[in-house]
C-alpha positions as CSV (number, residue, x, y, z in Angstrom):
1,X,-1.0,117.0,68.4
2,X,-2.1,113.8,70.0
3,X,1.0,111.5,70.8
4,X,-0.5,109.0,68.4
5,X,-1.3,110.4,65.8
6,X,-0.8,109.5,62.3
7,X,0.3,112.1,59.4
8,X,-0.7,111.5,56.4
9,X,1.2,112.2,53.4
10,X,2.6,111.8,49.7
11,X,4.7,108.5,50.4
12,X,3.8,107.0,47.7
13,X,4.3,102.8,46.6
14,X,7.6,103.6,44.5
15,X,8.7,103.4,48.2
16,X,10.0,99.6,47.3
17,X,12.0,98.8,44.4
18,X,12.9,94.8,44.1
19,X,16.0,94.8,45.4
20,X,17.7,97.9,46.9
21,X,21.1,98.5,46.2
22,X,22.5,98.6,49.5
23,X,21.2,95.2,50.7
24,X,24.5,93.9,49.9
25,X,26.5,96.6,51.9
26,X,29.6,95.0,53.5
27,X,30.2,95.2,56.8
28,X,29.9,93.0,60.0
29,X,27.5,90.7,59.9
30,X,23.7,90.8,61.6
31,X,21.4,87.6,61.0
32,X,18.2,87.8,61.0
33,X,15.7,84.4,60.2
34,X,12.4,85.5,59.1
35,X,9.1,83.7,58.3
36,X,7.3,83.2,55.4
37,X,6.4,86.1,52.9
38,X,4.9,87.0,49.8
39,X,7.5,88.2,46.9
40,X,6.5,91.9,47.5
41,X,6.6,91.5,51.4
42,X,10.3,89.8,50.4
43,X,10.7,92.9,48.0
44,X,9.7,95.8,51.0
45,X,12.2,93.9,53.6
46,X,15.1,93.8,51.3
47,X,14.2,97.7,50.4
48,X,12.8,99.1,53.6
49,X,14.4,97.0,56.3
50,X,17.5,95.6,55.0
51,X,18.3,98.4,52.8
52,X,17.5,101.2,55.3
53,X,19.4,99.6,57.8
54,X,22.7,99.1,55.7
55,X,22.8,102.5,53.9
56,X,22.2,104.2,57.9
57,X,24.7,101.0,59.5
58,X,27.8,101.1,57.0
59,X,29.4,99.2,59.7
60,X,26.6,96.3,59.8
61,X,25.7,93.8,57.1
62,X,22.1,92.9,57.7
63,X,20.6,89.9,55.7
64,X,17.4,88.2,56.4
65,X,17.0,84.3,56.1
66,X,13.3,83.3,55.2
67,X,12.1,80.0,57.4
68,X,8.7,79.8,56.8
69,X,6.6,77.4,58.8
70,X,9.5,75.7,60.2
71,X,10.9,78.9,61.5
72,X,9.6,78.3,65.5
73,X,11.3,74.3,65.2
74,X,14.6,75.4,63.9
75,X,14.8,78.3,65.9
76,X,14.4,76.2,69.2
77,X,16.9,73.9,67.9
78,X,19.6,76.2,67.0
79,X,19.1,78.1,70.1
80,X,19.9,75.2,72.0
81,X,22.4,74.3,70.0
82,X,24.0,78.0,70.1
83,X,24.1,78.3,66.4
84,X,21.1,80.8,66.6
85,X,20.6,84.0,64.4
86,X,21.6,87.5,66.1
87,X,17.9,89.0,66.2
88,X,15.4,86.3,67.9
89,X,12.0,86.5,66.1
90,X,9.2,84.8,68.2
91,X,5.7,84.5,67.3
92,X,4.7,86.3,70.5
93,X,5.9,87.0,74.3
94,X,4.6,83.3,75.1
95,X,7.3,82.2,72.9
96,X,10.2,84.3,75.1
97,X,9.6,83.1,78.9
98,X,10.8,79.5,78.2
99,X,13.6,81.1,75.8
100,X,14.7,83.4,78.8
101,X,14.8,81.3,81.4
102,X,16.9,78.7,79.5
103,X,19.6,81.3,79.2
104,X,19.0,81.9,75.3
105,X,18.4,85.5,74.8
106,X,20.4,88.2,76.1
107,X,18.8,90.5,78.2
108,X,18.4,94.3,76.5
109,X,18.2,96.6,79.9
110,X,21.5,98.1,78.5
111,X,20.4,98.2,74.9
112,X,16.9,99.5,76.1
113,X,18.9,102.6,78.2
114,X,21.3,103.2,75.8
115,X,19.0,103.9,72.7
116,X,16.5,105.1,74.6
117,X,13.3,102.9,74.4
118,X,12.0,102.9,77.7
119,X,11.2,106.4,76.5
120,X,10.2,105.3,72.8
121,X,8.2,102.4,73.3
122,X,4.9,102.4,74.8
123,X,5.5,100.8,78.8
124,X,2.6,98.1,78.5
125,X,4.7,96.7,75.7
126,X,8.4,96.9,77.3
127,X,6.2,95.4,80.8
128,X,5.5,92.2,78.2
129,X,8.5,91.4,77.3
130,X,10.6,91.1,80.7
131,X,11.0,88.1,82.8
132,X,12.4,87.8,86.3
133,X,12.6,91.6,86.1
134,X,14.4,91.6,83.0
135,X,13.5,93.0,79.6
136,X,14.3,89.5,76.9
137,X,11.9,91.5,74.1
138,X,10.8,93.8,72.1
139,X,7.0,93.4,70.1
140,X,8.1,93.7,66.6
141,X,4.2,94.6,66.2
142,X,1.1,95.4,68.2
143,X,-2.6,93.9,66.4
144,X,-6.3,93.6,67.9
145,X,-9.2,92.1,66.9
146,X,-12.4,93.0,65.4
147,X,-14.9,92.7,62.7
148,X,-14.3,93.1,58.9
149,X,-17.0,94.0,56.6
150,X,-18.3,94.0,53.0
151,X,-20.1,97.6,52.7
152,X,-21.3,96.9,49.4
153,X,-22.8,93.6,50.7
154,X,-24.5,95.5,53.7
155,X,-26.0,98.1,51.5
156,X,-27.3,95.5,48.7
157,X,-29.2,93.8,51.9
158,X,-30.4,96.6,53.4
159,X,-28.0,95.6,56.8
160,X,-26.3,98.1,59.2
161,X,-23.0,97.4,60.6
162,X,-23.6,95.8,63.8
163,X,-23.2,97.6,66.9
164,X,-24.4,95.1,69.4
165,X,-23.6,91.0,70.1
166,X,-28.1,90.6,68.9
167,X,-27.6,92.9,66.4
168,X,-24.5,90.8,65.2
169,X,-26.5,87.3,65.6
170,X,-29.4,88.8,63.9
171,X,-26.9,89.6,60.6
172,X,-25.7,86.5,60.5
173,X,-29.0,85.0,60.3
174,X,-30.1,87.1,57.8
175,X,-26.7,85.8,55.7
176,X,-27.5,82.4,56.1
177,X,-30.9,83.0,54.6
178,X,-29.9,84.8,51.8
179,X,-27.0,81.7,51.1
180,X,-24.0,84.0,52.3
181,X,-21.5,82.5,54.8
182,X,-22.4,85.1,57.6
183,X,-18.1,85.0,58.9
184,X,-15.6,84.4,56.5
185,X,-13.0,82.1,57.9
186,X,-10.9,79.2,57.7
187,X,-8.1,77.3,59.1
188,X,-6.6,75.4,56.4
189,X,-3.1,77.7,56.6
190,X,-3.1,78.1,60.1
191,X,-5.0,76.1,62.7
192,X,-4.1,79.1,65.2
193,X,-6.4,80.6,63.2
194,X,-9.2,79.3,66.0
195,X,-8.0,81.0,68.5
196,X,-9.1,84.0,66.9
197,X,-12.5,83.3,67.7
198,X,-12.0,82.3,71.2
199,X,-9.9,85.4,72.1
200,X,-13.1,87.3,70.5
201,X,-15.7,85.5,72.6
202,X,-13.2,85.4,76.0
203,X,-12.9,89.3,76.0
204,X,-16.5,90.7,74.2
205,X,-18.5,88.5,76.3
206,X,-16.5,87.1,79.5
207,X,-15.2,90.7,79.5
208,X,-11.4,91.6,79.7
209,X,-11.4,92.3,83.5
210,X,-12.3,88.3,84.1
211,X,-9.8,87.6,81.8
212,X,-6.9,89.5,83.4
213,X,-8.1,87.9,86.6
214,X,-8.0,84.2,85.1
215,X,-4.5,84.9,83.8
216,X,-2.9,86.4,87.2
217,X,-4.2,83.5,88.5
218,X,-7.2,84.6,90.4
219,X,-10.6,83.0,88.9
220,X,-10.6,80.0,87.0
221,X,-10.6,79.5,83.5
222,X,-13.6,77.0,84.1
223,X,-15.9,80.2,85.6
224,X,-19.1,81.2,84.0
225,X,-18.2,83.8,82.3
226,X,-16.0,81.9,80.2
227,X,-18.8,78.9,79.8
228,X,-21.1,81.7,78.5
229,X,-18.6,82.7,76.6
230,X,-17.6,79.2,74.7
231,X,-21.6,78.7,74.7
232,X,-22.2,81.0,72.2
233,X,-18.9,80.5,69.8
234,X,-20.1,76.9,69.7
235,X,-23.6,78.8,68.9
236,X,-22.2,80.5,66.2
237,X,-20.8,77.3,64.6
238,X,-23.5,75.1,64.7
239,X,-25.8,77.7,63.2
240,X,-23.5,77.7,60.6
241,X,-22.3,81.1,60.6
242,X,-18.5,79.8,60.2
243,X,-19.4,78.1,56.8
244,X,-19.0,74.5,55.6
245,X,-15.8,75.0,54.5
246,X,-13.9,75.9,57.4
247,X,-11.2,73.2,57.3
248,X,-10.4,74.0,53.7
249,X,-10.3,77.7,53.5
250,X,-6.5,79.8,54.0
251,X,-6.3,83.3,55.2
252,X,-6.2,84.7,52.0
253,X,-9.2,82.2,50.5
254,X,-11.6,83.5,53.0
255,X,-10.8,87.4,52.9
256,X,-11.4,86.5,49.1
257,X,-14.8,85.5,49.6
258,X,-15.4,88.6,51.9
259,X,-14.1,91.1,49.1
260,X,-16.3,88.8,46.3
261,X,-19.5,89.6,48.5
262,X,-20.2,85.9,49.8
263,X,-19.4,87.0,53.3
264,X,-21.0,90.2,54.3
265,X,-18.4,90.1,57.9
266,X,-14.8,88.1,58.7
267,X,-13.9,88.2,62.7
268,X,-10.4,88.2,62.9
269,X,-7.2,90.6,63.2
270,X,-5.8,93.6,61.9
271,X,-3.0,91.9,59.7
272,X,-5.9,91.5,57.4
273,X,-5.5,94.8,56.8
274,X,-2.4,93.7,54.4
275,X,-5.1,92.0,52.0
276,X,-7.3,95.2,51.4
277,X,-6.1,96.7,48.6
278,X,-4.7,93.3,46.7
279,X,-8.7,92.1,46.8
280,X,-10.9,94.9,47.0
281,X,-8.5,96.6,43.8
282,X,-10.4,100.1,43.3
283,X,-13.0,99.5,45.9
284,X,-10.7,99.3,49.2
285,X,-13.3,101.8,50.3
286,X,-16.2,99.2,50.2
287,X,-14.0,97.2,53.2
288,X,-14.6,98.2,56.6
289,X,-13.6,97.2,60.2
290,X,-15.1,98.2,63.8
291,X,-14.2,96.3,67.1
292,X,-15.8,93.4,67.8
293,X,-19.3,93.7,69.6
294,X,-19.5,93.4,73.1
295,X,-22.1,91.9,75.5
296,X,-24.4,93.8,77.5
297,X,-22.7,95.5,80.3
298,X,-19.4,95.7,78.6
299,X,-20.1,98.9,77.3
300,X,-17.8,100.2,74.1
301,X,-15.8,97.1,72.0
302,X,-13.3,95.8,73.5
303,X,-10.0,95.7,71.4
304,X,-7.9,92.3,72.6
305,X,-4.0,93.7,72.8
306,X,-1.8,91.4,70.8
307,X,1.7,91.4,69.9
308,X,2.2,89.3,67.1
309,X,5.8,88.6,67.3
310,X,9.1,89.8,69.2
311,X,12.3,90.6,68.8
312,X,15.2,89.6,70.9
313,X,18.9,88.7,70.8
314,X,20.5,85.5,71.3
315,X,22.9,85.0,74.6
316,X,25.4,83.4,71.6
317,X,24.8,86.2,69.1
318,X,28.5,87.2,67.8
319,X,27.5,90.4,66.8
320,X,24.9,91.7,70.0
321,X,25.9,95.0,68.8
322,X,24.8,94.9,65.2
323,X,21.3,93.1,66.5
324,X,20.5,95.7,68.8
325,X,21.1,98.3,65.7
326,X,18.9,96.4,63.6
327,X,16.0,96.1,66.3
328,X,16.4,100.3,67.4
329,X,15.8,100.9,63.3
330,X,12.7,98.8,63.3
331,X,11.7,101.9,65.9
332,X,12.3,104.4,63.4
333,X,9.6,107.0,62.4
334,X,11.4,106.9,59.1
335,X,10.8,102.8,58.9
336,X,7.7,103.0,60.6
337,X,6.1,105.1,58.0
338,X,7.9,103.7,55.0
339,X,7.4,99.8,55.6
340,X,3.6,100.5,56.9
341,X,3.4,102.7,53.7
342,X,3.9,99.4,51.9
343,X,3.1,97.0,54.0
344,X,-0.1,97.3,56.6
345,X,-0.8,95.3,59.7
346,X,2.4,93.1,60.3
347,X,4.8,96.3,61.2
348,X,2.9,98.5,63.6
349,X,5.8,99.5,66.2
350,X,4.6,100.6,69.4
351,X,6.1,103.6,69.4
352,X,5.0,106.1,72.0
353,X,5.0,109.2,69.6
354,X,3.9,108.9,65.8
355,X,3.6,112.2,65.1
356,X,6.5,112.1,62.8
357,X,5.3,109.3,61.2
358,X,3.9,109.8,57.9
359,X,2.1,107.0,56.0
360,X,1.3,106.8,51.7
361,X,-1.9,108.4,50.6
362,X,-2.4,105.6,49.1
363,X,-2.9,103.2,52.1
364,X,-6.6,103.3,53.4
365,X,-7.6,105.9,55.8
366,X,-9.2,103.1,58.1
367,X,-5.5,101.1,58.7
368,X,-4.3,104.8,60.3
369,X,-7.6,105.5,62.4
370,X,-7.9,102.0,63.2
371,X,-4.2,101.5,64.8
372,X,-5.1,105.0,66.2
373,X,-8.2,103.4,68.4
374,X,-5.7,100.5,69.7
375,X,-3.2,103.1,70.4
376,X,-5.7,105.1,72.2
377,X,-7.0,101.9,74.0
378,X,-3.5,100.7,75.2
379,X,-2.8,104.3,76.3
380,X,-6.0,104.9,78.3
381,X,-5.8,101.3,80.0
382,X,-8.7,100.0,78.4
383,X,-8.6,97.0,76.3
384,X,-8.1,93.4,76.2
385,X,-6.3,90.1,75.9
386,X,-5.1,87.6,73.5
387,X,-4.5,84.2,74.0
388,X,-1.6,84.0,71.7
389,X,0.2,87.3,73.6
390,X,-0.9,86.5,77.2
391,X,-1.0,82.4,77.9
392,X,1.5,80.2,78.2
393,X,2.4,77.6,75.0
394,X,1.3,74.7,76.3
395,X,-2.2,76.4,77.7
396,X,-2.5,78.1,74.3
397,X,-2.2,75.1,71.9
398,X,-5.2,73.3,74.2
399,X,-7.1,76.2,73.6
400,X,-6.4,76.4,70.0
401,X,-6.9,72.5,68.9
402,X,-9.5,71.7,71.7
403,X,-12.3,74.3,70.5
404,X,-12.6,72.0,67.5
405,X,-13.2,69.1,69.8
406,X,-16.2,71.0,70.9
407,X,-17.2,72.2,67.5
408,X,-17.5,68.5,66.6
409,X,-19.0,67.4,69.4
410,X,-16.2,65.4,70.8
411,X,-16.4,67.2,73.8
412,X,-18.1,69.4,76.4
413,X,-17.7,73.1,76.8
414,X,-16.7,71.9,80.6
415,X,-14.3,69.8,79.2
416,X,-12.8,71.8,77.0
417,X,-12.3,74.8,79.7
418,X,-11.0,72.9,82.2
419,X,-8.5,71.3,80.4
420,X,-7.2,74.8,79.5
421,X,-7.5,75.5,83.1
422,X,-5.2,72.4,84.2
423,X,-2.5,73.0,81.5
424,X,-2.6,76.9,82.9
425,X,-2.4,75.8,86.4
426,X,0.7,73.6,85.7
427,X,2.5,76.1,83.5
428,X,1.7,79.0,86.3
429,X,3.2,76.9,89.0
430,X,6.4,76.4,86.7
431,X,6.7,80.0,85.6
432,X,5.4,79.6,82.2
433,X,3.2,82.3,82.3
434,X,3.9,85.2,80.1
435,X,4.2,89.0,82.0
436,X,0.4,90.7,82.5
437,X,0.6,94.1,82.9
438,X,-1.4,95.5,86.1
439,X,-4.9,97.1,85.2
């Protein structure tokens, strides 16, 4: 059996009660701030995570404290205050390098040797979270990016799923005239939400190898590739195949509209696949998802790597111990196929063998064989890069808040790239630059 392959099985949604009845075990205590969740997300942590953990840690206490948007502020502020959380949760290994070298988060070489993840955990991902030879993190999951569909909408219209960028344009122009918002998007929840779109365009049309090369430093961000690449997501949105409702739409608004048919495609990543079965109800079969189409010469789509968040600990952590518990159980089969039993896109572990992993019947074939292409793509050496995983902070929020600039006409696609390409400049020459794994 293939190394990552999924099993799947009669786990079934009874998995998470509301509250399990050893979330209040007593023992020493392990912190653990969170972001912002749903009520049943909140309901599968305090079952799955903080339950499993306490009833197999009699000696740990695990609770987790919910931050939501403010979690990245207050963590940066407790950090350097040294009244922190035990486990560190980052938004991504851009988030870690700046943590690290301020002396914030203990380094896990120990913890990594002692519970064995250098064997457990794919190496591209343990390579991502070091600094100055060091291992700071852990990806609490791995994502990509691709393209959503409505099959119902395709079928009604007489559309096939695009396998090429013309074949793509050409869909979206047939939306427009028959009054559909060709993508479904937004960025009213989350203005990171853009860079979505630009990680798309960066890696299916600049291609992944120019990427890797702009962020080692070697071709600038203001090279052609990425000016054709910019060229056609501005394209896109002046066509209107973004909608006029952009600025107004959340996450879950506009995977809504896909699953009500007035989107036939959404661009975007597979944490969506969380929304599936909440909006499509009895049809989850209708939703579908392929990678993202490339350009001419790229050959097969090009899945973008992403971690969407890290763990750590914290150099003040009172309990280091407890943490680095808490952060092996997350590398679990046994949590790995409950909590994505419950709970699909936002706690896909990297581990390096799933083959005791075992996911609910009742969770969509596609999440499994999709996390089984990225797995496969990771493993063979052939996929791409996100901004949100790869560039630095300060680089990243240019790219994210300066595509609208362009969008609006505010400024040039040269403007907008070599801005990017002077914030990465600076924050290369100061170290800022999150770990790239060689090609």
């Amino acid at each position: 059996m293939d190394r990552r392959t999924f099993l799947v099985g009669g786990l079934g949604a009874s998995l998470v009660p509301l509250m399990n009845r050893f979330a209040f075990a007593a023992g020493q205590p392990v912190s653990w701030w969170y972001e912002s969740a749903a009520p049943a997300q909140q309901a599968a942590i305090a079952d799955v995570l903080v339950g499993g953990f306490n009833a197999a840690h009699p000696e740990y206490s695990l609770a987790v404290d919910y931050r939501g948007s403010e979690l990245d502020k207050q963590m940066r502020v407790a950090l350097l205050s040294g009244n922190g959380p035990d486990v560190v949760y980052t938004a991504g290994p851009s988030y870690v390098a700046p943590m690290a070298r301020a002396g914030q988060l203990l380094a896990l070489d120990d913890y990594a040797k002692k519970y064995g993840w250098n064997e457990r955990i794919l190496p591209v991902f343990l390579e991502m979270g070091r600094y100055d030879g060091k291992l700071y993190a852990v990806p609490k999951t791995y994502e990509t990016l691709g393209l959503f569909y409505n099959k119902a909408v395709l079928a009604k219209n007489g559309w096939k799923v695009p396998a090429t960028l013309a074949e793509l344009e050409a869909l979206a122009d047939e939306a427009l005239k028959a009054k559909l918002v060709p993508f479904a998007s937004g960025n009213a929840g989350w203005r990171g939400n853009n860079e979505h779109y630009v990680t798309i365009v960066f890696n299916s049309i600049a291609g992944p190898d120019n990427v890797y090369k702009a962020l080692k430093g070697e071709l600038p961000w203001t090279a052609e590739p990425f000016v054709t690449a910019i060229d056609r997501l501005n394209s896109w949105w002046q066509k209107g195949y973004f909608g006029p409702d952009y600025f107004s739409l959340e996450t879950e608004q506009f995977f809504a509209q896909m699953a009500a048919g007035r989107s036939p495609m959404l661009p975007s990543g597979t944490w969506h696949f969380q929304y599936i079965q909440s909006y499509f109800k009895d049809n989850a079969d209708d939703c579908g998802f392929v990678g993202f189409p490339s350009a001419d010469g790229l050959g097969d789509p090009v899945y973008a790597l992403g971690v969407g968040s890290t763990l750590s600990i914290a150099a003040a952590s009172q309990n280091p111990d407890g943490a680095a518990a808490a952060i092996d159980y997350v590398f679990s089969p046994e949590f790995y196929s409950k909590m994505n039993s419950v709970w699909q896109g936002e706690w896909n572990t990297p581990l390096e063998d799933l083959s005791m992993v075992k996911i609910s019947s009742e969770v969509p074939a596609l999440y499994a064989e999709s996390m089984k292409a990225l797995a496969d793509a990771v493993g063979d050496n052939k996929y791409g890069y996100t901004s949100w995983t790869f560039l630095p902070p300060a680089t990243n929020t240019q790219l994210i808040n300066g595509i609208e600039e362009v969008w609006l006409g505010r400024a040039t696609v040269a403007d907008y790239l070599g801005q990017i390409d002077a914030a990465f400049r600076e924050e290369l020459a100061d170290g800022k630059v999150p770990a790239v794994p060689n090609r």
